[in-house]
VOTIBA-161027 format. One record per residue: x, y, z of N, C-alpha, C in turn. Coordinates in Angstrom, 1 decimal. Layout:
N
n_px n_py n_pz ca_px ca_py ca_pz c_px c_py c_pz
X Y Z X Y Z X Y Z
...
***
This chain:
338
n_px n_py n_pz ca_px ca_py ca_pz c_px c_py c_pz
107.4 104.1 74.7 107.1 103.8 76.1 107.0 105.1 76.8
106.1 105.4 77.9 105.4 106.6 78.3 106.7 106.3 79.5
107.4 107.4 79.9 108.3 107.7 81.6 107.6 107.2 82.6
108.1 106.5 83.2 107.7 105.9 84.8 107.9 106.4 85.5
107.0 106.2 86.4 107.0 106.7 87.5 108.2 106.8 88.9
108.4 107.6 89.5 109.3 107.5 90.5 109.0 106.3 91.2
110.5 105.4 91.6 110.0 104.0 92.3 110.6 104.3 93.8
110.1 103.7 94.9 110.3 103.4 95.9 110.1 102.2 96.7
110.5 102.3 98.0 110.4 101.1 98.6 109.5 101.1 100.1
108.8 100.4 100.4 108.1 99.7 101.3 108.9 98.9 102.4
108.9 99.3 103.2 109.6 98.6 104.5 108.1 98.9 105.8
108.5 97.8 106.4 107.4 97.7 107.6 107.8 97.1 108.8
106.9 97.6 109.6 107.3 97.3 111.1 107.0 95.6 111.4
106.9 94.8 110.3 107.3 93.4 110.4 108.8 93.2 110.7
109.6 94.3 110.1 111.1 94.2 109.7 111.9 94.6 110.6
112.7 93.9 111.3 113.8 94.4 112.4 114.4 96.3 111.2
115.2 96.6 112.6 116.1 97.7 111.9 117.1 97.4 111.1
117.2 96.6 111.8 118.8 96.0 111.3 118.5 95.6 110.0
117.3 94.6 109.6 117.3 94.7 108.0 116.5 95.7 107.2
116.1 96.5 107.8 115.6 97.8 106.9 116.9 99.0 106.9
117.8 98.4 107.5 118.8 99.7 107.4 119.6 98.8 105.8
119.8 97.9 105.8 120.4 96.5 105.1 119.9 97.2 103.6
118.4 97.3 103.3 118.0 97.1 102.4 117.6 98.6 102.0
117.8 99.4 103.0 117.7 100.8 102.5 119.3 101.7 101.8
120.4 101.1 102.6 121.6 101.1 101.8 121.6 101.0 100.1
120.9 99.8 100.0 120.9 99.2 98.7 119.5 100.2 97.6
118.6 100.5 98.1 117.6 101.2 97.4 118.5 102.6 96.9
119.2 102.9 98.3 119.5 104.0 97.9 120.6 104.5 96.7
121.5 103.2 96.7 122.7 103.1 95.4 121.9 102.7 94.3
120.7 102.0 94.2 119.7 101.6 93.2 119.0 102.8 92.8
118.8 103.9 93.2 118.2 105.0 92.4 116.8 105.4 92.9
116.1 104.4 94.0 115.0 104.5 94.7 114.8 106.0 95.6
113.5 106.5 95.1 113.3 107.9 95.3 113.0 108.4 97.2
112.6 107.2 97.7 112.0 107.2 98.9 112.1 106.1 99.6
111.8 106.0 100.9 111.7 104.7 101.7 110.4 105.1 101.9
109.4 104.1 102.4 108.0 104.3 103.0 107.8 103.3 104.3
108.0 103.6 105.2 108.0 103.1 106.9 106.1 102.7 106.7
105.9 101.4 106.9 104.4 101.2 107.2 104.5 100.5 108.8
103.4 101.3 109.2 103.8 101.2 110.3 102.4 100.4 110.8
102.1 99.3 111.3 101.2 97.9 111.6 100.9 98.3 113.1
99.8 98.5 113.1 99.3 98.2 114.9 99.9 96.9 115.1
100.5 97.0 116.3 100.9 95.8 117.4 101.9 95.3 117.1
102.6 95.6 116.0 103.8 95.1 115.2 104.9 95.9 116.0
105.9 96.3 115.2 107.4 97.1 115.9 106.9 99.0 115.5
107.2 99.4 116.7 106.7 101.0 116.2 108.0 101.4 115.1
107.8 102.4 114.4 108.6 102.5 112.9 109.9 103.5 113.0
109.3 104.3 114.5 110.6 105.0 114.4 112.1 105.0 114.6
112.5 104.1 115.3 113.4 103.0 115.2 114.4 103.0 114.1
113.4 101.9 113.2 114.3 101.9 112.1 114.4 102.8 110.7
113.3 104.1 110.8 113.4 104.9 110.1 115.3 106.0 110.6
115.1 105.9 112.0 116.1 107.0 112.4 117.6 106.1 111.8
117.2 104.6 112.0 118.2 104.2 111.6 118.7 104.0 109.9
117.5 104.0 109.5 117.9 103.9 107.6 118.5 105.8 107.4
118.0 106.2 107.8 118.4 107.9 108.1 120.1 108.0 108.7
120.5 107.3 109.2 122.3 107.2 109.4 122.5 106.5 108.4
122.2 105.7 107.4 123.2 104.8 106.4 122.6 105.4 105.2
122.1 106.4 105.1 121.7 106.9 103.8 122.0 108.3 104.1
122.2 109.1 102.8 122.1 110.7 102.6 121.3 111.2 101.8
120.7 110.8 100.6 119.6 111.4 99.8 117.9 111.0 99.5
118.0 109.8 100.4 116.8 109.0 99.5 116.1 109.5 100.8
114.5 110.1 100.2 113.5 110.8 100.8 113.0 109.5 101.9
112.4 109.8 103.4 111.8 108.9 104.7 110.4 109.2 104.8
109.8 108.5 104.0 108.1 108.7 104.4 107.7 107.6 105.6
106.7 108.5 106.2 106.2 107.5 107.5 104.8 107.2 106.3
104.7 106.1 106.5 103.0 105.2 105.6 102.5 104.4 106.2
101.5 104.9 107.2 101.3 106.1 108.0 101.0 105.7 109.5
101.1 107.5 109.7 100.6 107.3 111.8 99.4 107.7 111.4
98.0 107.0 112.3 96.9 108.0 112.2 96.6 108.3 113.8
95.7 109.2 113.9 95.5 109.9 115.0 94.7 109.2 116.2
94.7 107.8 115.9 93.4 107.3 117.3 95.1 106.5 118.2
96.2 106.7 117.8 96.8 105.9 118.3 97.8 107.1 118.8
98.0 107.9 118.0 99.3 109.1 118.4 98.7 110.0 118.1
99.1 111.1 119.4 98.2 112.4 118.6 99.0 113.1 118.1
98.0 114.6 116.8 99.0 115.2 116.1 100.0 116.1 116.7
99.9 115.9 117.7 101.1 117.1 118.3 102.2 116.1 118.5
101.8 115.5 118.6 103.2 114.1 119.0 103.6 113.6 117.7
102.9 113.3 116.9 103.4 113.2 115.2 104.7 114.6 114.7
103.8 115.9 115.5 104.9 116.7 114.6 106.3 116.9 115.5
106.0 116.4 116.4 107.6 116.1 117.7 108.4 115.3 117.2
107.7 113.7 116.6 108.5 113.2 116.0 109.0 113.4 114.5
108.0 113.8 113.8 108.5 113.9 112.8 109.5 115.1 112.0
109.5 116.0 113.0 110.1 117.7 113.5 111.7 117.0 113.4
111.9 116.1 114.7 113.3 115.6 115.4 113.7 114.6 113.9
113.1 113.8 113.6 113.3 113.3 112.6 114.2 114.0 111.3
113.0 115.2 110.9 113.3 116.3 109.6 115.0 117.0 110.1
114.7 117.1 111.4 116.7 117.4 111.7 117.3 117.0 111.3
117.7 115.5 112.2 118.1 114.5 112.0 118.7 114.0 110.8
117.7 114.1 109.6 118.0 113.5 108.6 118.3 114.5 107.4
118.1 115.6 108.0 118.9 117.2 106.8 118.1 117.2 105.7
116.0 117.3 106.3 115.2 117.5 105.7 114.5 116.7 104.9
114.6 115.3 105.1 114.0 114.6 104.0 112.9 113.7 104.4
112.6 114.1 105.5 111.3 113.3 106.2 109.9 113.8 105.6
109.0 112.8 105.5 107.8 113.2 104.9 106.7 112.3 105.8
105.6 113.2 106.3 104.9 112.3 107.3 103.1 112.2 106.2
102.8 110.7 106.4 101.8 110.4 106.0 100.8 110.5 106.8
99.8 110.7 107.2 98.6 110.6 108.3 97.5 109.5 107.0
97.0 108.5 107.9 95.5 108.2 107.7 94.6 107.6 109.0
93.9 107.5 108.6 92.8 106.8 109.5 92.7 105.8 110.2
93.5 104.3 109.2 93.7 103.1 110.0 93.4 102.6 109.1
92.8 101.1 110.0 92.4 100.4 109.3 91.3 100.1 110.4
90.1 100.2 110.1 88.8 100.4 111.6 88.7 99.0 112.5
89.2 97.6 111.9 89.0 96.4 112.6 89.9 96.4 113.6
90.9 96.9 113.1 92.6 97.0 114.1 92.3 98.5 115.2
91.9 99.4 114.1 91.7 100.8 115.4 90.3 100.2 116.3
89.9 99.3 116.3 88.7 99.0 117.1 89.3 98.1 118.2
90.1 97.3 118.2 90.8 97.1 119.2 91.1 97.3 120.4
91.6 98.9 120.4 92.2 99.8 121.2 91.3 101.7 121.5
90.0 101.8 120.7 89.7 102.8 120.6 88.3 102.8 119.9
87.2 103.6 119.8 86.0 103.5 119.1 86.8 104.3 117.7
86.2 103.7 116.6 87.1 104.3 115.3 85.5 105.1 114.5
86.0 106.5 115.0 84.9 107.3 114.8 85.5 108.6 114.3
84.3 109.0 113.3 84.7 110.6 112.3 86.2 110.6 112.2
86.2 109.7 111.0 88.0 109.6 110.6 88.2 110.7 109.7
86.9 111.3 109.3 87.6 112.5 108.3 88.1 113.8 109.1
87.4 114.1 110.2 87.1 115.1 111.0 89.0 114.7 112.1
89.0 113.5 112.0 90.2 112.5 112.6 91.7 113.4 111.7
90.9 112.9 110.5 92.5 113.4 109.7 92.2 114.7 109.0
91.5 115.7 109.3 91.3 117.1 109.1 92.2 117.1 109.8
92.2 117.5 111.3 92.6 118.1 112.7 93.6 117.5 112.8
94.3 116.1 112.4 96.0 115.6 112.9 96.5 116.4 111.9
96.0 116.4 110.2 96.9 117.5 109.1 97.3 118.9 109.4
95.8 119.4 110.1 96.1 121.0 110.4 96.9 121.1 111.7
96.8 120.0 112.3 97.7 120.6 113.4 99.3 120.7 114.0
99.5 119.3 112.3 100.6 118.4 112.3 101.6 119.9 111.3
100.7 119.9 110.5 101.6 121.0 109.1 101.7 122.0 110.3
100.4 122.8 111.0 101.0 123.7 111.7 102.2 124.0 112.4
102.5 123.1 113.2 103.8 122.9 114.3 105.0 122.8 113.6
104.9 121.7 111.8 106.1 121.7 111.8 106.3 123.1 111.2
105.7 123.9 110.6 106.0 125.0 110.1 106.4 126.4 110.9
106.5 125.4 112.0 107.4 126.5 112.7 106.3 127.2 113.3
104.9 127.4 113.5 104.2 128.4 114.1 103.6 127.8 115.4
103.1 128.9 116.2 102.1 128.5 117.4 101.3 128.4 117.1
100.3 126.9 117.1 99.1 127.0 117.0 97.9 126.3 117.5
96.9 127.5 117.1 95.7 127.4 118.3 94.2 126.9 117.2
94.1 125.8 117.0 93.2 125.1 116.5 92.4 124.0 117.3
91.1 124.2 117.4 90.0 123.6 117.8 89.4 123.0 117.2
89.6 121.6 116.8 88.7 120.8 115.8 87.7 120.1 116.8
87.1 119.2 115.7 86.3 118.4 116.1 86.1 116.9 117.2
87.6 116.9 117.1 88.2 115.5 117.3 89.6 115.7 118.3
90.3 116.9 117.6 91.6 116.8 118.2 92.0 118.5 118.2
92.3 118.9 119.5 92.7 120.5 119.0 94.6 121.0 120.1
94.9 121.8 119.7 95.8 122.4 120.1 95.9 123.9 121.0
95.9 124.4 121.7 95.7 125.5 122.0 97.3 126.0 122.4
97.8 127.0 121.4 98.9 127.9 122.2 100.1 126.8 122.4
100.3 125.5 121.1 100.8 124.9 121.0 102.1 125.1 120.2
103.8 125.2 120.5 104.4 125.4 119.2 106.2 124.4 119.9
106.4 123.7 118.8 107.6 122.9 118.6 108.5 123.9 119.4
109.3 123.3 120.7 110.0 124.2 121.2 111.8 123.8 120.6
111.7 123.7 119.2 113.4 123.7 118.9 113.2 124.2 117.3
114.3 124.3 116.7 114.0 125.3 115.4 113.9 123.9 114.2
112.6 124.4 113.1 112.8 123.2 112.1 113.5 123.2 111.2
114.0 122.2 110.4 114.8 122.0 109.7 114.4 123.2 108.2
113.5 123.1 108.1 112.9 124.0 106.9 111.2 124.4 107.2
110.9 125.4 106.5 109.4 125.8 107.0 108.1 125.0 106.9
108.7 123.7 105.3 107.5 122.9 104.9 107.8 121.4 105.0
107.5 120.6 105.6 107.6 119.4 105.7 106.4 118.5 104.8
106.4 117.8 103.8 105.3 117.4 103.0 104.0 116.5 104.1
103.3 116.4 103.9 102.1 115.5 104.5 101.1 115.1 103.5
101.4 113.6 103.3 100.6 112.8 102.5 99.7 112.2 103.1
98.5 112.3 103.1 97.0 111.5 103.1 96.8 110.4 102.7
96.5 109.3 103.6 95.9 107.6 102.7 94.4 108.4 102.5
93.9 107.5 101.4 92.5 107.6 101.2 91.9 106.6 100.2
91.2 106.0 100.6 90.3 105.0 99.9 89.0 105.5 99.3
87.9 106.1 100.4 86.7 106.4 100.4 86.9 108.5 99.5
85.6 108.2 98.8 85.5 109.6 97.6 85.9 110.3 98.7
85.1 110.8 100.0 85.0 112.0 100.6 86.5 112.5 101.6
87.1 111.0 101.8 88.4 111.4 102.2 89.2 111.5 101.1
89.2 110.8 100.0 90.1 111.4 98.3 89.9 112.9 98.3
89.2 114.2 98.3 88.4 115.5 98.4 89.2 115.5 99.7
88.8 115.7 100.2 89.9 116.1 101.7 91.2 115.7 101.4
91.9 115.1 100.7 93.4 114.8 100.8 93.5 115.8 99.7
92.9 115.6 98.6 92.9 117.0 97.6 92.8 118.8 98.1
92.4 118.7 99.0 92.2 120.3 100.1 93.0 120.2 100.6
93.8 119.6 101.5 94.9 119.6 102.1 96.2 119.2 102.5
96.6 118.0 101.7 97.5 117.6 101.9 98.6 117.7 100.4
99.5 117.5 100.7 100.9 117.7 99.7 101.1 116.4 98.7
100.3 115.3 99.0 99.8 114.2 98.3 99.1 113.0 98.9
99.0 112.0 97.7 97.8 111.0 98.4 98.6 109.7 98.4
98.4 108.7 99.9 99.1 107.5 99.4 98.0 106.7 99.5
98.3 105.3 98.1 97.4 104.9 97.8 97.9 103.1 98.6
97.0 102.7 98.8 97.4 101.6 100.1 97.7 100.3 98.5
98.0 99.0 99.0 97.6 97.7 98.6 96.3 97.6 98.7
96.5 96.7 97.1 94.8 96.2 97.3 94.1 97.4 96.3
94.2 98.2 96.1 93.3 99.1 94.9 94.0 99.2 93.6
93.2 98.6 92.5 93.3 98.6 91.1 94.3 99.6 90.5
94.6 99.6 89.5 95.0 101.2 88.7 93.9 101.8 88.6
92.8 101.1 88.2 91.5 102.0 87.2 91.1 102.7 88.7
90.9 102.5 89.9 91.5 103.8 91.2 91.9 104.8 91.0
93.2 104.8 90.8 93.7 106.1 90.8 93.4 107.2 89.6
92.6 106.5 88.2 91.7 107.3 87.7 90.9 108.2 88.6
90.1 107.5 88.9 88.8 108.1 89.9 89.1 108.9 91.1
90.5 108.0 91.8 90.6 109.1 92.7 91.0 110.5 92.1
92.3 110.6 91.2 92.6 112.3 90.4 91.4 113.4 90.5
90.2 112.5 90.1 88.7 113.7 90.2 88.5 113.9 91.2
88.5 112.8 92.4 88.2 113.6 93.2 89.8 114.5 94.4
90.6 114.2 93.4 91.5 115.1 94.1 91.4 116.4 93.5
90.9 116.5 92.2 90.8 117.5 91.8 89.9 118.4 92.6
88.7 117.8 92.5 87.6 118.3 93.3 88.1 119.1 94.6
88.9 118.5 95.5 89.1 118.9 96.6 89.9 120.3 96.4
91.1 119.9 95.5 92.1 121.4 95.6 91.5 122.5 95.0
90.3 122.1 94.2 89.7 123.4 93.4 90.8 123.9 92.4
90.9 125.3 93.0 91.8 126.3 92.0 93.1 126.7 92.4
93.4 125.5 93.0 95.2 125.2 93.9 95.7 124.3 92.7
94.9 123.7 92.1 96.2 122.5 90.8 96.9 122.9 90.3
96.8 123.9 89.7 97.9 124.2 88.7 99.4 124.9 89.2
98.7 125.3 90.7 99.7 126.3 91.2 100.5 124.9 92.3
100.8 124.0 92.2 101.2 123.3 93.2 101.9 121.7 92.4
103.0 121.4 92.9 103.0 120.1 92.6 102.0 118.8 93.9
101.8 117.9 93.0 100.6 116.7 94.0 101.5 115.3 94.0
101.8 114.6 94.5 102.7 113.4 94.5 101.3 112.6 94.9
101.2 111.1 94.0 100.5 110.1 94.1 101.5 109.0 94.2
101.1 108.3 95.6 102.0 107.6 95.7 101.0 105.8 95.8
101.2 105.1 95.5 100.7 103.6 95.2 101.5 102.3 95.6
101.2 102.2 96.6 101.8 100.8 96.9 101.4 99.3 96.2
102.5 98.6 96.2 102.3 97.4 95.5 103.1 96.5 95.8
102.9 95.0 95.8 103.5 94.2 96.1 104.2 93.9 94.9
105.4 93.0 94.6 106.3 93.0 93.9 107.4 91.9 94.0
107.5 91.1 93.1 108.0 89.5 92.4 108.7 89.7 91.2
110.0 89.6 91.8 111.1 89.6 90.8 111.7 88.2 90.6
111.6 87.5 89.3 112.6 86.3 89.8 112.8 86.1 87.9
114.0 85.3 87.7 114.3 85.1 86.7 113.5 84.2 85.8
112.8 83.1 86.8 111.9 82.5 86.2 110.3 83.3 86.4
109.9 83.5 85.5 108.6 84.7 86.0 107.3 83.9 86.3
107.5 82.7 85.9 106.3 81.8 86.6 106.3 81.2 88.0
108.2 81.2 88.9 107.9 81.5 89.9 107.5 82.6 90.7
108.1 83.7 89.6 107.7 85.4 90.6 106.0 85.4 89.9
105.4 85.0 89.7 103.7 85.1 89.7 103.8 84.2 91.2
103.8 83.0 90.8 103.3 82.4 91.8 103.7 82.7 93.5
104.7 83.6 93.9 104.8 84.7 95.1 104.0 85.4 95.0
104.0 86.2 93.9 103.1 87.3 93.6 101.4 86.7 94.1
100.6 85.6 93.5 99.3 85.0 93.8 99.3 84.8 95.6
100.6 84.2 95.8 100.4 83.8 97.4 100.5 84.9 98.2
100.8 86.3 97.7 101.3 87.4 99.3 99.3 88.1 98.8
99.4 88.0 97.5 98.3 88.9 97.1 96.9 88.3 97.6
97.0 86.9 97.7 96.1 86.3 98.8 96.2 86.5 99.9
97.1 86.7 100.7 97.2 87.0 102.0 96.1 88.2 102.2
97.2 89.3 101.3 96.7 90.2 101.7 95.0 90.7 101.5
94.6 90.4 100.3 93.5 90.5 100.1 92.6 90.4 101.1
92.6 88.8 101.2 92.0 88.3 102.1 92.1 88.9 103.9
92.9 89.8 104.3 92.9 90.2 105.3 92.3 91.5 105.4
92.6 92.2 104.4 92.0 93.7 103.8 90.7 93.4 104.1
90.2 92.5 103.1 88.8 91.9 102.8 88.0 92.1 104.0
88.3 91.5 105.2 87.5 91.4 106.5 87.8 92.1 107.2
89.1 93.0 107.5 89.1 94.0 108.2 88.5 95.4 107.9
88.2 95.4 107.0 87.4 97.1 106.3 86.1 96.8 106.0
85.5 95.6 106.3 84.4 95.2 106.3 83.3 96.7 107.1
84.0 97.4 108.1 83.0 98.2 108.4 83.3 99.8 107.3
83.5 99.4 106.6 83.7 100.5 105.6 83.6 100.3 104.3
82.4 100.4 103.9 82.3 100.0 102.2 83.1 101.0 101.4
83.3 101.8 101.9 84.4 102.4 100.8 85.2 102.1 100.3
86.2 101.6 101.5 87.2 100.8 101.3 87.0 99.8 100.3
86.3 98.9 100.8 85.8 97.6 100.0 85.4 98.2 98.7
84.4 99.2 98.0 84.2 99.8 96.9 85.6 99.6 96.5
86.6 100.5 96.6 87.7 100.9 96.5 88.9 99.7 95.6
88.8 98.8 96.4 89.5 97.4 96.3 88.9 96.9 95.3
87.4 96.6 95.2 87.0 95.7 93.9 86.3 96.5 92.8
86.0 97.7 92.8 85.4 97.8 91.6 86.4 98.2 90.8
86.2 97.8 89.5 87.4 97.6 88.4 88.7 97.4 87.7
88.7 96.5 88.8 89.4 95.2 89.0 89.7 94.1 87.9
88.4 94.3 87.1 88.2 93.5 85.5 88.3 92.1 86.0
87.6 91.1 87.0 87.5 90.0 87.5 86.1 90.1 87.6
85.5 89.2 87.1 84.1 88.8 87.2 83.7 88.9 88.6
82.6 89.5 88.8 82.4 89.5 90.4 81.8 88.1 91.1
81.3 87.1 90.5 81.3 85.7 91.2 82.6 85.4 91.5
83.3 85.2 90.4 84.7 85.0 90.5 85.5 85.2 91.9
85.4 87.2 91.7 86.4 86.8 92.6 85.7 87.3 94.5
84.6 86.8 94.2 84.2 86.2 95.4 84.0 84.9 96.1
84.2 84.1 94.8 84.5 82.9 95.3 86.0 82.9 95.7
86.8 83.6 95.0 88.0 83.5 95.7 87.9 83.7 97.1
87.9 84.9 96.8 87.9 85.5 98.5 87.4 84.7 99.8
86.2 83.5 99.2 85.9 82.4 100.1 87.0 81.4 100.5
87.5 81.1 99.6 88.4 80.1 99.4 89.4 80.9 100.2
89.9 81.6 100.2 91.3 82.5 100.7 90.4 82.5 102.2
89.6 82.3 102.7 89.2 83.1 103.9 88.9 81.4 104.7
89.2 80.3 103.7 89.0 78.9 104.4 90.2 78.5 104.7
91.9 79.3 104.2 92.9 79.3 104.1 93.5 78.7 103.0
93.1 79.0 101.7 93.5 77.9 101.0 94.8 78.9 100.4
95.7 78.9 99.9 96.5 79.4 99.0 96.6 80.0 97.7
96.8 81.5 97.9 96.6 82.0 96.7 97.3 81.4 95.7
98.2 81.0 95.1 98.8 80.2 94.2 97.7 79.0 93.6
96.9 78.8 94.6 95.5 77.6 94.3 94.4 78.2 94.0
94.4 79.7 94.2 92.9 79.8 94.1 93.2 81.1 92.9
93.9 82.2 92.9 94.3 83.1 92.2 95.3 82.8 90.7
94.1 83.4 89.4 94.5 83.8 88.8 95.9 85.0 88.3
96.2 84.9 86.7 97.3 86.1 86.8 96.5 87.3 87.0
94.4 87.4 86.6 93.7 88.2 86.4 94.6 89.2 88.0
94.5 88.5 88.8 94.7 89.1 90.5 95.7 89.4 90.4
96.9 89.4 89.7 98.2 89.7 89.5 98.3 91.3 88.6
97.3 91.1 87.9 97.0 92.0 86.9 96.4 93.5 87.7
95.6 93.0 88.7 94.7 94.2 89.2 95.7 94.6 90.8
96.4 94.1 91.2 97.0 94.2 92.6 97.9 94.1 92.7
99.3 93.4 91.7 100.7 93.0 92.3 101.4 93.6 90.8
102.9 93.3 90.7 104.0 93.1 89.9 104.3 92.0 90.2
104.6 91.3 89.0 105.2 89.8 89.4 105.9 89.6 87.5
107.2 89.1 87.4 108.0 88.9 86.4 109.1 89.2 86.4
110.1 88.7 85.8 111.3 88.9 85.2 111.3 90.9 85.3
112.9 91.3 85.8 112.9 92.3 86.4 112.6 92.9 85.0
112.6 93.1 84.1 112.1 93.4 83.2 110.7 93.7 82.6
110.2 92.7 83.2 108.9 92.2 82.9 108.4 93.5 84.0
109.2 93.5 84.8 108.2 93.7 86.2 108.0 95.5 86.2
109.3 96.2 85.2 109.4 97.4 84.8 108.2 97.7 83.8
108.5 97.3 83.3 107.1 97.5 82.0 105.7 97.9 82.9
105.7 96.7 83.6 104.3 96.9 84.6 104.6 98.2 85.3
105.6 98.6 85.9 105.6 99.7 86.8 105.5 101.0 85.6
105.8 100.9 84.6 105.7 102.0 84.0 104.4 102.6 83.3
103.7 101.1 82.9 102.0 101.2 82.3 101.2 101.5 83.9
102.1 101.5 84.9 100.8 102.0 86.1 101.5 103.6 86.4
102.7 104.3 85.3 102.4 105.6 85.5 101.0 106.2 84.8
101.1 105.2 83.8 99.9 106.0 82.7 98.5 106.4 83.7
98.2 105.6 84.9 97.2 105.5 85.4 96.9 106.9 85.9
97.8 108.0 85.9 98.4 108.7 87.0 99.1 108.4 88.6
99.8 107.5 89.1 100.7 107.2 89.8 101.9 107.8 89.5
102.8 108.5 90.3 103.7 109.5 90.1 105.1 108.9 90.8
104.6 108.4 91.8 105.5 106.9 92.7 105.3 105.8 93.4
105.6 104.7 92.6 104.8 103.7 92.7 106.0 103.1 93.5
105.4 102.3 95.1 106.1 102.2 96.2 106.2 100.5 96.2
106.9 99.4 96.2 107.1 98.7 96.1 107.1 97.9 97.2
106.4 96.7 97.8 106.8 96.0 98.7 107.5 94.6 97.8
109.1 94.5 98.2 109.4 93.6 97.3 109.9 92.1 97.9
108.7 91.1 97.4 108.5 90.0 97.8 109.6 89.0 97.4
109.9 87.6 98.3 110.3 86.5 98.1 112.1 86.5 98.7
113.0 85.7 98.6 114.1 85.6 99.5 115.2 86.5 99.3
115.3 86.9 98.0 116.0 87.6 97.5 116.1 89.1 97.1
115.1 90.0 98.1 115.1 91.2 98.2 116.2 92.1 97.4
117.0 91.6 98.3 118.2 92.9 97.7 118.9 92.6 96.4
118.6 91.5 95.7 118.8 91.1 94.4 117.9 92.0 93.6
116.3 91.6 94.4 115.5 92.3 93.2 115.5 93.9 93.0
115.9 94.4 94.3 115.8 95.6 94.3 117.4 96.2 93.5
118.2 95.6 93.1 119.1 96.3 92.4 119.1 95.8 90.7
118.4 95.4 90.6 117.7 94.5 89.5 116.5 95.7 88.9
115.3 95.6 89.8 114.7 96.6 89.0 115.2 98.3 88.7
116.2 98.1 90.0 116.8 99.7 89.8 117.8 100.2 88.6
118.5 99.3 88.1 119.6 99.0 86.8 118.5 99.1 86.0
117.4 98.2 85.6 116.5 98.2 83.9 116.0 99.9 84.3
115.3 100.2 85.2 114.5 101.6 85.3 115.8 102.8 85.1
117.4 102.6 85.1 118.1 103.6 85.0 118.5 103.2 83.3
118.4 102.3 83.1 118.7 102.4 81.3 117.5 102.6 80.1
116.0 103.3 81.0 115.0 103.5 80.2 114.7 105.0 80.5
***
């Protein structure tokens, strides 16, 4: 059996504080490497309950996943996430991406997102690193700008979402790693590694890179009910991904090419999910196979360990169905006796 990958957990601004502080207690006596705050337009803003999983915890790393820059700018990301890195005695990690363009269209024209998350990285790493700085991008700039209180340490990590090749290359040039959303295959994270390589050039060897992969996740003792959660969130989600990235074929590239589902297939699904029918009615385990965990906590390790092979280094967990903090001390016990 090949070493698995570092596991973490997924919390979102669906979730009061009060139960993400609940279930980040528990991650953290489970051996979970990280929390990952996803933070939903229009939903609960994240900081909240990150400051609060940050008092009931002492070691488990606070990733924001993610702020992007059409809604906060980066000088405001590194305010918060500066106060935060105090706060919590260095273990804050800020993600930046783009969005998601149906939702940033809402509230803003969702334009030059690379040029978008050039200029929030350079300007976000700058500040927390403790310097003044005077950068003029294309999108977003700072002049004679510097954190007026001292940081916790000189480097704060910043991870990159990226779907599309030419933002994969850009997260590879400058960021400290890549987070990989729901909804993209393993056979992804193949392809993206090249083009992260591509980006860092002749920085790989000299650097550690964290790839981090989210996934949804069904633990239950009977594993033909933990599929059948697993079919119904992974229809949701699909199906919502599906039509909101619609202005971005990358994205959409991203999500279905090799996937190993016949492409009639699984566009007929995606019809069916988009008439509201229920993933458990319309989705195969094939969809289970390319997008979720779902099995016996056992079962469900195995899977998390064949998606280190892919290159995934921490695979972030959103863990489905009523019993959360069962499953999450469940997968954390099998992953500490392998």
């Amino acid at each position: 059996m090949s070493s698995a990958p570092k596991l973490a957990l997924r919390l979102s601004s669906a979730m009061s504080a009060v139960d993400c502080m609940h279930l980040a207690s528990i991650a953290e006596e489970s051996g979970f490497s990280t929390l990952w705050f996803a933070e939903n337009p229009y939903q609960r803003g994240v900081l909240p309950a990150v400051v609060a999983c940050a008092g009931v915890t002492n070691r488990i790393e606070l990733g924001i996943g993610v702020f992007n820059p059409y809604n906060r700018h980066p000088t405001l990301m590194a305010m918060e996430i500066g106060a935060l890195d105090e706060y919590s005695g260095g273990r804050a990690i800020l993600g930046i991406g783009s969005g998601v363009p149906a939702w940033v269209e809402r509230i803003t024209p969702f334009r030059r997102p690379l040029h978008a998350v050039r200029d929030a990285v350079s300007i976000a790493r700058g500040l927390l690193s403790g310097e003044t700085v005077h950068y003029s991008g294309k999108m977003y700039s700072a002049n004679g700008v510097r954190l007026e209180f001292e940081q916790m340490r000189n480097h704060v990590p910043v991870h990159v979402a990226a779907m599309g090749e030419r933002m994969l290359v850009l997260c590879g040039e400058i960021a400290d790693g890549l987070l990989i959303g729901n909804m993209c295959p393993p056979v992804f994270t193949h392809r993206a590694k090249d083009r992260l390589r591509e980006g860092a050039g002749d920085t790989v060897p000299d650097r550690s890179f964290e790839v981090t992969k989210y996934v949804p996740c069904a633990v239950d003792e009977d594993g033909d009910q933990a599929r059948k959660t697993a079919r119904n969130a992974i229809g949701k989600t699909l199906s919502a991904f599906w039509q909101a990235y619609q202005p971005a074929p990358a994205a959409l590239a991203a999500i279905r090419e090799g996937n190993g589902i016949e492409a009639g297939r699984f566009e007929q699904a995606l019809a069916q999910l988009a008439k509201g029918e229920q993933g458990e009615d319309v989705l195969d385990d094939a969809f289970i196979e390319a997008y979720g965990i779902a099995g016996t906590a056992e079962q469900c390790v195995d899977q998390i360990v064949s998606l280190g092979d892919s290159g995934v280094t921490q695979l972030t967990v959103t863990v489905l169905g009523d019993a959360p903090e069962t499953a999450i001390r469940q997968l954390g016990a099998v992953l500490r006796e392998i």
